[in-house]
C-alpha positions in Angstrom: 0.0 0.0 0.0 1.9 3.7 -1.1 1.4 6.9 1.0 -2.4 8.1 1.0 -2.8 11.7 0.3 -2.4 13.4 3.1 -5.5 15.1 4.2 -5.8 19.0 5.3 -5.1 19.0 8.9 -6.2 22.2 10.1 -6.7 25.2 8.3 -4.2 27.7 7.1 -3.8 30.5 10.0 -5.0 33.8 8.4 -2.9 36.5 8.0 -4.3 39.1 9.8 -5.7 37.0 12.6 -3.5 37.3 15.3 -1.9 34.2 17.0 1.5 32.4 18.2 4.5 33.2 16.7 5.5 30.9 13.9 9.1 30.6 12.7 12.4 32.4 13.9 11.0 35.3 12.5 7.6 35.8 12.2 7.2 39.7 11.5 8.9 38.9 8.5 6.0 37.0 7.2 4.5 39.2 4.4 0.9 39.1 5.8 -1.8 41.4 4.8 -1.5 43.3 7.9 2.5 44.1 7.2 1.3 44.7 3.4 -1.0 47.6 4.8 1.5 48.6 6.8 4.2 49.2 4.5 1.3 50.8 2.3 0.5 53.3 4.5 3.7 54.1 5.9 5.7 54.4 2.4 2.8 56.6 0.8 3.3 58.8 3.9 7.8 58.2 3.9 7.3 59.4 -0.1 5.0 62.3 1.3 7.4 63.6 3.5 10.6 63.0 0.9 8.9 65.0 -1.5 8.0 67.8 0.9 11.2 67.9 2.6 13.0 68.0 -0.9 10.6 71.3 -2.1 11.6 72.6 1.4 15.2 72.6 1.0 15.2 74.0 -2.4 13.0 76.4 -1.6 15.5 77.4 1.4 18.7 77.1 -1.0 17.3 79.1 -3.3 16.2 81.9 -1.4 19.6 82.3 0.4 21.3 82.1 -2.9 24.6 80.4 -1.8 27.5 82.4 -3.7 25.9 85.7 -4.1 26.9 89.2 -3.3 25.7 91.0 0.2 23.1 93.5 -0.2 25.9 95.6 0.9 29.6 96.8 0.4 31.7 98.9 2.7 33.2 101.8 0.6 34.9 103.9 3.0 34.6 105.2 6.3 37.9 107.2 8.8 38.4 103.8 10.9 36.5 100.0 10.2 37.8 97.6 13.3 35.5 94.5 13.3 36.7 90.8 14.7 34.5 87.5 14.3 35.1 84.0 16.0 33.0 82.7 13.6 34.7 84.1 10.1 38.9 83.8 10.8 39.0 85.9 7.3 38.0 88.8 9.1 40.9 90.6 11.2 42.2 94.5 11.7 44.2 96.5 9.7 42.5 95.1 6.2 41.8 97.0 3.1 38.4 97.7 2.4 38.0 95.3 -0.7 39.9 92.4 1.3 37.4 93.0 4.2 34.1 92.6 1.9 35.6 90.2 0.3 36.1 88.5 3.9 32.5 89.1 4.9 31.3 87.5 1.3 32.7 84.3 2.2 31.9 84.1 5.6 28.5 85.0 5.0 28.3 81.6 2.3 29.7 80.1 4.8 27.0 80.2 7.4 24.5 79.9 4.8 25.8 76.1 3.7 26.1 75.6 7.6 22.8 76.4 7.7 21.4 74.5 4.9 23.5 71.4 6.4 21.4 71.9 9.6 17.7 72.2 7.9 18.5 69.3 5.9 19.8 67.0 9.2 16.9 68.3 11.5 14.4 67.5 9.0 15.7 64.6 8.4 15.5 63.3 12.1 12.0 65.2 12.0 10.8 63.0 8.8 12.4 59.6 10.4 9.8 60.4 13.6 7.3 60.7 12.0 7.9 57.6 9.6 7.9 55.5 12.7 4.8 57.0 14.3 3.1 56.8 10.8 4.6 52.8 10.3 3.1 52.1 14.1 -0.1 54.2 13.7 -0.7 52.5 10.1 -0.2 48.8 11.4 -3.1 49.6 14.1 -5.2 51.1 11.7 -4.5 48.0 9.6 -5.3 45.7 12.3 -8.5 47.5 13.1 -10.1 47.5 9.5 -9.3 43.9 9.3 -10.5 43.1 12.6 -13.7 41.3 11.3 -12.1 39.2 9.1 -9.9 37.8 12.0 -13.6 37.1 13.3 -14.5 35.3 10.2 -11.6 33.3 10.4 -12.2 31.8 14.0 -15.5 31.3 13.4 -14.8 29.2 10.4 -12.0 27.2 12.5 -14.4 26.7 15.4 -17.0 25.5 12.1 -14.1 22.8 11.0 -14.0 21.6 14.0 -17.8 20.2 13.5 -19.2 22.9 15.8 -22.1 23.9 13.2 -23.8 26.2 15.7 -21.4 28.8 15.8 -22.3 32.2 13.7 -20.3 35.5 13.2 -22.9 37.7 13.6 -21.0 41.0 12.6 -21.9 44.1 14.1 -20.6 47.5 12.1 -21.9 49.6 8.9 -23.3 47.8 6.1 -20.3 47.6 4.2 -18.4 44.6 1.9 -17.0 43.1 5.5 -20.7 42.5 6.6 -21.7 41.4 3.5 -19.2 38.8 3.5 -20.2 38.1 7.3 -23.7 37.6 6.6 -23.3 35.1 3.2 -20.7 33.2 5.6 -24.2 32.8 8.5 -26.0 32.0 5.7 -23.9 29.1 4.7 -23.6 27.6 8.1 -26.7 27.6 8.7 -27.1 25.3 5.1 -24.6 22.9 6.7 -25.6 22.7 10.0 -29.5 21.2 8.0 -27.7 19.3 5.8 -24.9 17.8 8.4 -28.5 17.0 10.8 -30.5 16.0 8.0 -26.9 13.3 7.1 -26.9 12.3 11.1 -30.6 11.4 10.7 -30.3 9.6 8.0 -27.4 7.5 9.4 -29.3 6.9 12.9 -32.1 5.8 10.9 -30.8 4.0 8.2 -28.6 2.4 11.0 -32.0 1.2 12.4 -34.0 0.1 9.0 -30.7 -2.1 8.1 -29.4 -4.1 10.8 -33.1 -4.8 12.3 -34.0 -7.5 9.3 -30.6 -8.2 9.1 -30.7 -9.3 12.7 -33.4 -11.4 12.2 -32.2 -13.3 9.3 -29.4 -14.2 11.7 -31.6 -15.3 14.2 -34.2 -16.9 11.9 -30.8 -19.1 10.2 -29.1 -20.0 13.5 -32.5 -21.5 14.6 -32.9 -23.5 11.8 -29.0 -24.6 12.3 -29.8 -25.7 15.6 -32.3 -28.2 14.6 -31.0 -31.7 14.5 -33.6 -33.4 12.2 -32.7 -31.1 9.4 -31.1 -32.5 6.1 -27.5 -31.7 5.4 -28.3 -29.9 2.1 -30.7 -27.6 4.4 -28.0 -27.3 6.9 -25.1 -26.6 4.3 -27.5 -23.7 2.5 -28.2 -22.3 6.3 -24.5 -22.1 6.9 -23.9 -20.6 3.2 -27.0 -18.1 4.4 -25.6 -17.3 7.4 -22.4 -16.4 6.2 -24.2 -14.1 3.2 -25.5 -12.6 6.1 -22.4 -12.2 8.7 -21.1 -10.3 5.7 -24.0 -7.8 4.8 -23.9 -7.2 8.7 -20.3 -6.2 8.1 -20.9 -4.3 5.3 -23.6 -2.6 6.8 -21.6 -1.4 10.0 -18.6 -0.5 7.7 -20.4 2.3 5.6 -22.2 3.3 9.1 -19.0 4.1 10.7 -17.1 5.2 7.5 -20.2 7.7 7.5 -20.1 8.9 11.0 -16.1 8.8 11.4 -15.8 11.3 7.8 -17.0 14.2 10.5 -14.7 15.9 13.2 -15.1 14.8 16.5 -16.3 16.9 19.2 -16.0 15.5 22.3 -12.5 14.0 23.1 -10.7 11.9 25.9 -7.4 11.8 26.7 -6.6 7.8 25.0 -3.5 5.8 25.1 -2.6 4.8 21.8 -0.4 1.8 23.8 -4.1 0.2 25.3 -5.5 0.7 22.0 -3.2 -1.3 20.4 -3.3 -4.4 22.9 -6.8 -4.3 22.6 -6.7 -4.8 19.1 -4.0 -7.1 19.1 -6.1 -8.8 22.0 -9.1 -9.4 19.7 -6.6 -10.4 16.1 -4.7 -13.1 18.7 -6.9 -15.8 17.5 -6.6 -15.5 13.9 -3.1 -14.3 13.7 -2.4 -17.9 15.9 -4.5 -20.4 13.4 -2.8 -18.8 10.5 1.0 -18.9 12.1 1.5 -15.5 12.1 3.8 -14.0 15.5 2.8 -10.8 16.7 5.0 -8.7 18.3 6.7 -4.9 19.0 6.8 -2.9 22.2 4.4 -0.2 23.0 5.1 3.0 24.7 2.8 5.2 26.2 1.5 7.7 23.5 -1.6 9.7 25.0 -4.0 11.6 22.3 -7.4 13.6 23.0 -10.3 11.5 20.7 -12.9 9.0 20.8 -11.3 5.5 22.5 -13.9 3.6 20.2 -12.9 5.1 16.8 -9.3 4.5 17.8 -9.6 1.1 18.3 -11.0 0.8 14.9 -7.7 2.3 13.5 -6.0 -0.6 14.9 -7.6 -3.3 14.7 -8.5 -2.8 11.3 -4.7 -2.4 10.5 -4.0 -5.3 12.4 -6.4 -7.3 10.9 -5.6 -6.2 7.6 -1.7 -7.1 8.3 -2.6 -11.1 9.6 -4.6 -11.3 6.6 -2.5 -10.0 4.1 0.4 -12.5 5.3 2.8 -15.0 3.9 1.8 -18.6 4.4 4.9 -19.8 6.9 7.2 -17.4 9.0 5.0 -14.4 9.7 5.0 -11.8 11.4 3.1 -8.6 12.2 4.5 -6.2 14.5 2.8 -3.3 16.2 4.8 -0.4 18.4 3.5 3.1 19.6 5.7 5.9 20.3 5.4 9.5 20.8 7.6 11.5 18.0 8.1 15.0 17.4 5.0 16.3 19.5 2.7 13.4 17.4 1.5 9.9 18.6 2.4 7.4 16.2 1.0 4.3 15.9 3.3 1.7 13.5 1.9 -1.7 12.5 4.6 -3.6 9.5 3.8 -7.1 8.7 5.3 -9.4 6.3 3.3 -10.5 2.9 3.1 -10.8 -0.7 5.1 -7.9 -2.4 2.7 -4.6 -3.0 3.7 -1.9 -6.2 4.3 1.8 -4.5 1.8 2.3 -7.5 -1.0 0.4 -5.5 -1.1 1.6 -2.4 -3.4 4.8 -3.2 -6.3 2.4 -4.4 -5.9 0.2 -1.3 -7.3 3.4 1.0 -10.4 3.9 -1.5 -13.5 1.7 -0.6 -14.1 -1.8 -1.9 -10.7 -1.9 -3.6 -8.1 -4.7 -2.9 -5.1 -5.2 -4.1 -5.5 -6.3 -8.2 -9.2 -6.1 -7.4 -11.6 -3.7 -7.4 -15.0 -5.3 -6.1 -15.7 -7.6 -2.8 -14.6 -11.2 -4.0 -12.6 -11.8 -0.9 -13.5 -13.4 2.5 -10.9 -11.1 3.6 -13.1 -8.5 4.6 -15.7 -6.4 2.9 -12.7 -4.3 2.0 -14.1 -1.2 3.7 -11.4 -1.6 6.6 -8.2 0.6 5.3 -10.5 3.1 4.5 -12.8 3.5 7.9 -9.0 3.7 9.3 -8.0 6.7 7.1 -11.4 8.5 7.6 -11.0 8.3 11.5 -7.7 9.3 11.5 -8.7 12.6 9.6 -11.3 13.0 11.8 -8.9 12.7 14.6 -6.6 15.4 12.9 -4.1 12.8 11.5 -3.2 10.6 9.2 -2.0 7.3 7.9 1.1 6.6 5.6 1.9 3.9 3.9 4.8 2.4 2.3 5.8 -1.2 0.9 7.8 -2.9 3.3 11.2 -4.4 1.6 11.1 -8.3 0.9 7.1 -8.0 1.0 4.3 -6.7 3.0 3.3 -2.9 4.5 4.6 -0.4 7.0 1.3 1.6 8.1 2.3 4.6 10.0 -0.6 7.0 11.6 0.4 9.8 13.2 -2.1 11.7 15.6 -1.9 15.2 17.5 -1.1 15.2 20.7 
């Protein structure tokens, strides 16, 4: 059996709904919110480029760096002037070396002052960028607010919680809209998932009651000792016909019911699970010579004890059945990896393609076969598994085992 396609296991986390940190960086993720952000903020850093940049030319030209004063000094009986500021200016100068002294100084201070309206507003504009960058990523997270609403609600919804509704307060705008059409589709689910659960319950009802009585009706026949072998060999034949409907019956039921999240969950040890199974497969694996075996840890999930039995005896089932004639072996461990349960039953057998495996999760489909010609099972079993692992969050890999046989791996949240 190959890998099955791994199934969705939760929803991807929106990007503007707030939650745990993910990755070494995660305000480097280029979410919506940061997209807005940037938005804002750069439309407002261009802004402020553009007006500092009229602003400084404006300044530069109206000082007119290189110029002549509005004045000169033509003459006078005595001119003694000293600066700290201008070292060009000193007594006992001509007059032409003096204005000449007070030109240049006078660019001077005009560069110096450029220089300083440039840095200042500079450190003004890089403020302000970071007040507009922190006042645009709340305004971002404000406006999109209601769609971190939507989002919950439809991860509370995936979790098989139908009743939940957004319910949107706010202007009538596209965001309510969207609110509203999202109610309005829950509440199309939630009749169509209740109208699916009475169906089941009652189609549960209408199948196994006649079923059940053909059962009785041919075991009391069985039990009559005057009856003919011919009557007693079609009664047996019957009765098998039967045992099998009933399995086929239950099969669908529970592939049906197990397709749907479940709600209410227990903590469950994969490790009991397992010896259960392996408890109720002893018998069969021992008249067909196959050795179980493994060691299982404790590995604790939250789910439905019932369902999670199914997983494994179905696998193990499927692995004693699926065996060589002499020498085998099934082997069945639990462990807890990376933060997942894992539940690993490998079991020798005939050699299966990695092309196969696929078709050997879909309903009624064996191995080379595609309808129910097997007293293997009603071939229904791989399948429940796959369906109640999804519903349990998880999954089940499978690869072809080297020399023959399967490695089934199902990995659950813990």
């Amino acid at each position: 059996m190959a890998a099955a396609p791994a199934p969705p296991s939760a929803p991807p986390r929106p990007t503007w709904d707030p939650g745990p940190p993910e990755g070494p960086f995660p305000w480097l993720r280029p979410t919506i919110r940061i997209r807005l952000t940037l938005l804002y903020g750069g439309m407002f850093l261009i802004a402020g480029i553009l007006l500092l940049s009229i602003i400084y030319l404006l300044a530069a030209q109206a000082l007119r760096e290189g110029s002549n004063l509005p004045f000169k000094i033509v003459g006078g009986t005595k001119v003694d002037v000293t600066s700290t500021t201008c070292p060009g200016i000193g007594i006992d100068q001509s007059l032409d070396h003096f204005n000449q002294a007070i030109t240049e100084c006078v660019n001077v201070q005009r560069k110096h002052a450029l220089d300083d309206l440039l840095s200042r507003s500079l450190m003004a504009l890089l403020g302000l960028s970071i007040i507009a960058f922190a006042f645009g990523y709340a305004m971002a997270g404000r406006v999109l607010s209601p769609l971190g609403k939507i989002t919950r609600t439809a991860r509370r919804v995936v979790g098989s919680d139908l009743t939940r509704r957004i319910e949107l307060d706010g202007p009538d705008d596209e965001l309510k809209e969207l609110a509203d059409t999202f109610d309005e589709m829950l509440d199309r689910l939630e009749r169509a998932f209740t109208a699916q659960q009475r169906f089941v319950a009652n189609a549960s009802h209408e199948l196994r009651t006649p079923l059940a009585i053909n059962r009785t009706l041919l075991e009391v026949h069985l039990s009559d000792p005057a009856a003919p072998v011919e009557l007693q060999q079609l009664g047996r034949t019957l009765l098998a016909t039967n045992e099998r409907s009933e399995q086929l019956v239950e099969g669908l039921l529970l592939l049906a019911r197990s397709d749907n999240q479940i709600v209410e969950r227990k903590p469950v040890d994969l490790a009991e699970v397992a010896s259960r199974a392996l408890d109720q497969a002893r018998g069969e694996a021992e008249s067909k010579g196959v050795e179980i075996r493994g060691e299982r840890a404790p590995a604790v999930v939250q789910g439905n004890g019932v369902l999670l039995e199914r997983i494994a005896l179905n696998l193990v089932q499927n692995a004693v059945r699926y065996n060589v004639a002499a020498d085998g072996w099934v082997e069945v461990t639990t462990e807890v990896q990376h933060g997942q349960a894992v539940l690993l039953v490998s079991n020798t057998g005939p050699v299966v393609p990695a092309y196969e495996i696929d078709n050997l999760f879909e309903p009624f489909r064996r191995l080379r076969t595609e309808r129910t010609g097997s007293d293997k099972g009603v071939g229904l079993g791989l399948s429940i598994a796959r369906s109640v692992a999804r519903a349990h969050g998880g999954r089940i890999h499978s690869e072809p085992r080297e020399g023959g046989g399967l490695v089934m791996r199902v990995t659950l949240p813990i």
